[in-house]
C-alpha angles and dihedrals in degrees: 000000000000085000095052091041085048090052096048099050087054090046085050098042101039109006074168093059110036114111122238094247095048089051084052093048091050085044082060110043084046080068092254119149131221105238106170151317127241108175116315096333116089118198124209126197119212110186084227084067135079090192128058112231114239114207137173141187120248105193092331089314144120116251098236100217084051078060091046091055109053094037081065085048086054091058107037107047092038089252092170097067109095100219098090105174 
């Protein structure tokens, strides 16, 4: 939890700053699953949600309205509760 707790504060804090793999490993711990890649755009899957999430890297970082987006996810469909199913 302290990892997941660790990644948020930096995506809320600097969505700009935040590295790709650091914005993965949140995705993960969020309970979101890695479906596919196609290019550079890599698409998770979170059984909350109807929609799969489509990211991509931009120089080894995270693309901040990407950010954006999924900390409004966060907060829209509970992610943080750990029940997920």
């Amino acid at each position: 939890m302290a990892r997941l707790e660790k990644f948020l504060r930096k995506a809320r804090e600097q969505p700009n700053n935040l590295q790709f793999n650091e914005f993965q490993a949140l995705l993960l711990s969020l309970g979101f699953e890695f479906d596919h890649q196609k290019g550079s755009h890599l698409v998770y899957v979170h059984p909350k949600l109807r929609r799969p999430v489509v990211i991509q890297s931009r120089g080894g970082k995270a693309v901040a309205y990407q950010v954006r987006d999924i900390l409004n996810l966060v907060e829209e469909y509970d992610l943080l509760e750990r029940d997920n199913g």
